[in-house]
C-alpha positions in Angstrom: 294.6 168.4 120.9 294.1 165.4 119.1 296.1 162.4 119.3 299.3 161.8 117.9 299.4 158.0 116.4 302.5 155.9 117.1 305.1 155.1 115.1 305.3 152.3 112.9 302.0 150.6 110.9 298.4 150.5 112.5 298.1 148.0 115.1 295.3 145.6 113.3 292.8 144.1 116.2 290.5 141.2 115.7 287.5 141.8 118.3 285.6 138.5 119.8 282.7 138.9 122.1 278.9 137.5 121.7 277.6 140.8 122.9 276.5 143.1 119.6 277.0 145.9 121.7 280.3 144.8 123.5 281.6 144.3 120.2 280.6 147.8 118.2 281.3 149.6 121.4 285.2 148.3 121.2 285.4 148.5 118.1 284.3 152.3 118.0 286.3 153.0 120.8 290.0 151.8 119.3 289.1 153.0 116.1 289.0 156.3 117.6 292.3 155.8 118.1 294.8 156.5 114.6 297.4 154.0 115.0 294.7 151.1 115.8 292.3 149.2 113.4 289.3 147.0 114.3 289.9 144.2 111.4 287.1 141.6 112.1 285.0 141.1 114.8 283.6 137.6 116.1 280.5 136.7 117.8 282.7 133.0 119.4 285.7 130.9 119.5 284.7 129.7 116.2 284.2 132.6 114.0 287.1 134.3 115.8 289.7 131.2 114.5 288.5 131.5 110.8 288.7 135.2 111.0 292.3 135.0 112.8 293.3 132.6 110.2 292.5 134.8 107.2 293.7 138.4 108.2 296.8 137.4 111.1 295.7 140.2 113.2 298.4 142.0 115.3 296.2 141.7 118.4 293.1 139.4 119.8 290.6 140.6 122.4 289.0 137.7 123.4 285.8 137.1 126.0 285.4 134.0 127.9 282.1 132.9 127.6 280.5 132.9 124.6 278.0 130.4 123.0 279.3 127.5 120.7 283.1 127.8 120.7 284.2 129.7 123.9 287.3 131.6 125.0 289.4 129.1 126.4 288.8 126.5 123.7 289.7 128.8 121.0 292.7 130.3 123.0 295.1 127.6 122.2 294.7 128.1 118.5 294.4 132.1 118.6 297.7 132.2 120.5 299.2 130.5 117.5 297.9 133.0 115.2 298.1 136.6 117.3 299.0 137.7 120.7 295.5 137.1 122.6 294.5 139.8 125.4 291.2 138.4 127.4 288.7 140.7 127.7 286.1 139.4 129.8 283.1 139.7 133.0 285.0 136.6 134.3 287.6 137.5 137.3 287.8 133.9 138.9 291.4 133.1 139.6 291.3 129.9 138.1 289.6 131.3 134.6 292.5 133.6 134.9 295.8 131.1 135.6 293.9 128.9 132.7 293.8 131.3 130.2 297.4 132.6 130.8 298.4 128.1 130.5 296.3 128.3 126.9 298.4 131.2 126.0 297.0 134.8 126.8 299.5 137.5 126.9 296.8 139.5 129.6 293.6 139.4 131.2 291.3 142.8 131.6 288.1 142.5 133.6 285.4 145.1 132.3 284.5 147.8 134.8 287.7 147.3 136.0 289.3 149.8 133.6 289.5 152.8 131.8 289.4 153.5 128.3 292.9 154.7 128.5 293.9 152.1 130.3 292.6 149.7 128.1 294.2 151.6 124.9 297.2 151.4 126.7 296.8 147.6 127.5 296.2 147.1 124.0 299.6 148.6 123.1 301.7 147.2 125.5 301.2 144.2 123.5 303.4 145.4 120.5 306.2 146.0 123.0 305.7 142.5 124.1 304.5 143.7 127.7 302.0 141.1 129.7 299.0 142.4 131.2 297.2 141.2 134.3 296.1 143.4 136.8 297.3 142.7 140.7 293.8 143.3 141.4 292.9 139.4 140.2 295.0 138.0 142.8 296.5 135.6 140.6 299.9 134.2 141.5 302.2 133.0 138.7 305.8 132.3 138.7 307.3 135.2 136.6 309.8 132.6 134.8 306.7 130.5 133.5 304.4 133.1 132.0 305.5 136.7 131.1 309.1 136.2 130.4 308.1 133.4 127.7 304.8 135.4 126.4 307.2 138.3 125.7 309.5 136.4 123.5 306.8 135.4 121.1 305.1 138.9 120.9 305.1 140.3 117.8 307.1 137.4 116.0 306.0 135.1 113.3 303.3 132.8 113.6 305.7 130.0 112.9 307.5 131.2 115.9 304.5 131.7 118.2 303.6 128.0 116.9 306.6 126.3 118.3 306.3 128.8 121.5 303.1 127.2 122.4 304.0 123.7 121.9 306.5 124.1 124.6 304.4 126.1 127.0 301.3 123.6 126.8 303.6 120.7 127.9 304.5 122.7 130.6 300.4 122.3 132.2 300.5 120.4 134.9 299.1 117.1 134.8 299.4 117.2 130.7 300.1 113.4 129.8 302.9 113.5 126.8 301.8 109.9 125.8 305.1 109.9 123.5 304.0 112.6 121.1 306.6 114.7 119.1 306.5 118.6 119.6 304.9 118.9 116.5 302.3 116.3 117.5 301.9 117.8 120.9 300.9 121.2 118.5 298.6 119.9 116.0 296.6 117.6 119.0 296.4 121.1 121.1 294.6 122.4 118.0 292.3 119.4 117.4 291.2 119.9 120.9 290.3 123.7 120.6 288.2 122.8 117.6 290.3 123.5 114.5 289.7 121.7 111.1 292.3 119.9 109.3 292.4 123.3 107.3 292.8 125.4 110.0 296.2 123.5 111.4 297.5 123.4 108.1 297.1 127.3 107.7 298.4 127.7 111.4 301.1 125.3 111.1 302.3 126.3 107.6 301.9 122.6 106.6 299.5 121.2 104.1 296.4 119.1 105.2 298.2 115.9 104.3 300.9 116.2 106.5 298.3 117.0 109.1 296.5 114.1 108.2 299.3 112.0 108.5 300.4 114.0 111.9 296.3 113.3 113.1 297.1 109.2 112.3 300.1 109.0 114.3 298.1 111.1 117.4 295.4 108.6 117.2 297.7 105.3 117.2 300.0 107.1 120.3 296.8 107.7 122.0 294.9 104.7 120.8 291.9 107.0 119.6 289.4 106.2 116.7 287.9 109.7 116.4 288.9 113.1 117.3 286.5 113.4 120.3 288.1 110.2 121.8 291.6 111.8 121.4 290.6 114.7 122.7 289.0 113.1 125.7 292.3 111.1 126.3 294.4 114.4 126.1 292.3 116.8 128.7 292.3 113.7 131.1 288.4 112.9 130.9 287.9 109.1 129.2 285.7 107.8 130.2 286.5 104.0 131.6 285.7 102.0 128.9 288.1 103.7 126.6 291.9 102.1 126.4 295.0 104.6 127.3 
């Protein structure tokens, strides 16, 4: 008997692994499926940002590693754009408790489910439902991950946006150095690799404001490029440069 689809529109999915084969094997497997849609696929972080920027796909299913832009750097700036759902080889606890910080609403390990159960996985993220197996062995407190990921799932981008501002300055160890919330957003975005562009899309602001956002950044963390603020926000200066 086949399938009934769900109510409600097709759930549009934005695929992102380097593997050709990973990638037209999902891809075949949820379009199978008649209340899901493979919208773009993405070979890294990168291509997976642009794509995500341009279609606002319902749902990301993102690998870890991948060449160029990874995973985790582009995680920070998917979130804002889609509910992300890791889909990876990688089953280290601490890859897993980083990607839920950067904003992943779940974590699926392959060969560590079935198609159903990934289908199902899939889903659950319309019905803002987190999902990360026991079987990681990752501990979390419930208040500082699901119960927040479920509020943004399936709301605006704008919402989403103002969602992850809060939950990255809640990563331990995160130095404020005075920036606003809105600050604290756009440098979380310069560090996963966004152009001025990109923020301005995610952020609904145009690229001056960013600009002017960026100059402010720079003179709170007394940077002169991007790649020095970004080195002063993750914690790894190097000596010689001021805090």
């Amino acid at each position: 008997m086949p399938e009934q689809a769900l109510p409600g529109p097709n759930l549009r999915v934005l695929v992102a692994d380097d593997n050709p084969v990973v990638r037209a094997g999902l891809a075949a497997l949820l379009d199978g499926h008649p209340d899901l849609e493979v919208v773009a696929q993405a070979a890294d972080g990168e291509e997976a940002i642009t794509a995500a920027t341009r279609l606002r796909p319902d749902v990301v299913l993102l690998d870890v590693r991948m060449p160029g832009t990874d995973g985790l750097t582009a995680l920070p700036a998917l979130s804002l754009l889609a509910p992300v759902m890791m889909l990876t080889y990688s089953r280290e606890p601490e890859v897993v408790a980083e990607a839920l910080r950067r904003g992943a609403v779940g974590y699926l390990v392959h060969g560590e489910f079935t198609a159903a159960e990934l289908i199902s996985a899939v889903r659950e993220v319309r019905h803002a439902k987190t999902t990360v197996p026991d079987s990681l062995g990752v501990s979390y407190e419930p208040n500082d991950f699901p119960s927040h990921l479920q509020l943004v799932v399936g709301q605006s981008s704008k919402a989403r946006s103002g969602f992850a501002a809060r939950l990255h300055r809640r990563v331990p160890n995160r130095l404020n150095f005075g920036l606003s919330s809105r600050e604290v957003e756009v440098m979380d975005l310069i560090a996963s690799g966004m152009s001025n562009q990109q923020i301005a899309a995610a952020c609904f602001i145009s690229e001056k404001t960013v600009k002017n956002h960026i100059n402010r950044i720079f003179a709170k963390l007394h940077s002169s490029s991007r790649s020095e603020a970004i080195a002063h926000w993750l914690g790894t200066a190097r000596e010689g440069w001021s805090r």
